[in-house]
BAFI-3210 file (N, C-alpha, C; in Angstrom, 3 decimals, decimal comma, padded with zeros to 6 digits):
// residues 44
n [1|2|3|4|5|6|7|8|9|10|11|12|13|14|15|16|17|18|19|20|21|22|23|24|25|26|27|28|29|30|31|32|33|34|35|36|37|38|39|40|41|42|43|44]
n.u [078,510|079,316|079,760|081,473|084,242|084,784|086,734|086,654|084,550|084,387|085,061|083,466|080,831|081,081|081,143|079,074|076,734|077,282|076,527|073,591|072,639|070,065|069,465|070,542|070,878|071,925|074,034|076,012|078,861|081,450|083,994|085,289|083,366|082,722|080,458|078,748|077,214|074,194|072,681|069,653|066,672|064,510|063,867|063,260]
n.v [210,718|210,070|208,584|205,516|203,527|199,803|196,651|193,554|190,483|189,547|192,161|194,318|192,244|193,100|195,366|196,623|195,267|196,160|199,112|198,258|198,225|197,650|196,746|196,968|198,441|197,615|199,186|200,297|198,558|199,315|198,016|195,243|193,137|194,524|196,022|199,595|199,614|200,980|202,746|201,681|203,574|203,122|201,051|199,168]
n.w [103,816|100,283|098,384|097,711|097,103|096,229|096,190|095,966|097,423|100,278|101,299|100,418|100,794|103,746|104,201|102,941|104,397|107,152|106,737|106,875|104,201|101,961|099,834|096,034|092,787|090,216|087,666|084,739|083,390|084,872|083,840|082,547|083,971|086,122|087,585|087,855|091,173|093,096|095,827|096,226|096,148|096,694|098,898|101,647]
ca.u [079,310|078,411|080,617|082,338|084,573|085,527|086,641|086,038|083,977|084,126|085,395|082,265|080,043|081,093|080,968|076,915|076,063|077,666|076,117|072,398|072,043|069,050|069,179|070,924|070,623|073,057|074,469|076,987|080,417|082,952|085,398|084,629|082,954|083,087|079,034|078,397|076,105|073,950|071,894|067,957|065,877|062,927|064,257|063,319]
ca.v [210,015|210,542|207,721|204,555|202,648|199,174|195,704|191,904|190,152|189,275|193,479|194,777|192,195|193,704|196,888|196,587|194,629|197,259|200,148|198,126|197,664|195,902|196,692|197,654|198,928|197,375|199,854|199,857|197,962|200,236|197,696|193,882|192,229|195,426|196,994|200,443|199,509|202,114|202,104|201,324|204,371|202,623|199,736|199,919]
ca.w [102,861|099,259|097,690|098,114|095,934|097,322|095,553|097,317|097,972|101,563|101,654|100,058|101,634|105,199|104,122|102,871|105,651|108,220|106,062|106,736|102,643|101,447|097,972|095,184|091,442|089,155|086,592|083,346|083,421|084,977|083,923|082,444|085,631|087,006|087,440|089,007|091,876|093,548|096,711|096,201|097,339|097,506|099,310|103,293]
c.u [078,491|078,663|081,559|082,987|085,527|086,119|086,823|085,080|083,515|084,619|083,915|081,008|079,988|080,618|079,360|076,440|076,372|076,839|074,146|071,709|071,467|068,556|069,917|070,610|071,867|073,287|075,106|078,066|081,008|084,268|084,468|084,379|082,896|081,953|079,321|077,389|075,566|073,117|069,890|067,525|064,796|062,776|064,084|063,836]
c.v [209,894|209,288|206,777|203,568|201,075|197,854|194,195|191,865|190,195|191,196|193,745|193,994|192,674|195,088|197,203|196,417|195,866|198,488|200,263|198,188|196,880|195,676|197,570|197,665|198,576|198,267|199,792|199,442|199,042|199,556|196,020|193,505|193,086|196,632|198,503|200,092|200,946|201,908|202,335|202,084|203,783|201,421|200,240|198,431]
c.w [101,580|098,452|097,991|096,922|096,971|095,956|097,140|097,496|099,484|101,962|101,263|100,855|103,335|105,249|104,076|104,277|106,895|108,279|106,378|105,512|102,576|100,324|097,000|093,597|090,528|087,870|086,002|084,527|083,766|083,958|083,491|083,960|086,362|087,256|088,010|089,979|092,634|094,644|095,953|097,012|097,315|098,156|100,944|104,311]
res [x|x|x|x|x|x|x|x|x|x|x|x|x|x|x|x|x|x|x|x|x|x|x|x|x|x|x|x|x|x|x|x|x|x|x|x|x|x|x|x|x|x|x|x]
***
């Protein structure tokens, strides 16, 4: 899986957590309030 687009809160936090995310990279506004996040490669 190369790409995920989600919105929610309680959706997105399940989704990370499921995924074993322990860090991410906040990037530009898609959208007001609306970051790109990315996963953290140097995050273990």
């Amino acid at each position: 899986m190369r790409r995920i687009v989600m919105g929610g809160g309680e959706t997105s936090g399940a989704v990370v957590e499921a995924l074993g995310v322990t860090s991410l990279v906040i990037g530009e506004e898609i959208d007001p309030a609306f970051p790109r996040l990315s996963l953290n490669a140097t995050a273990r």
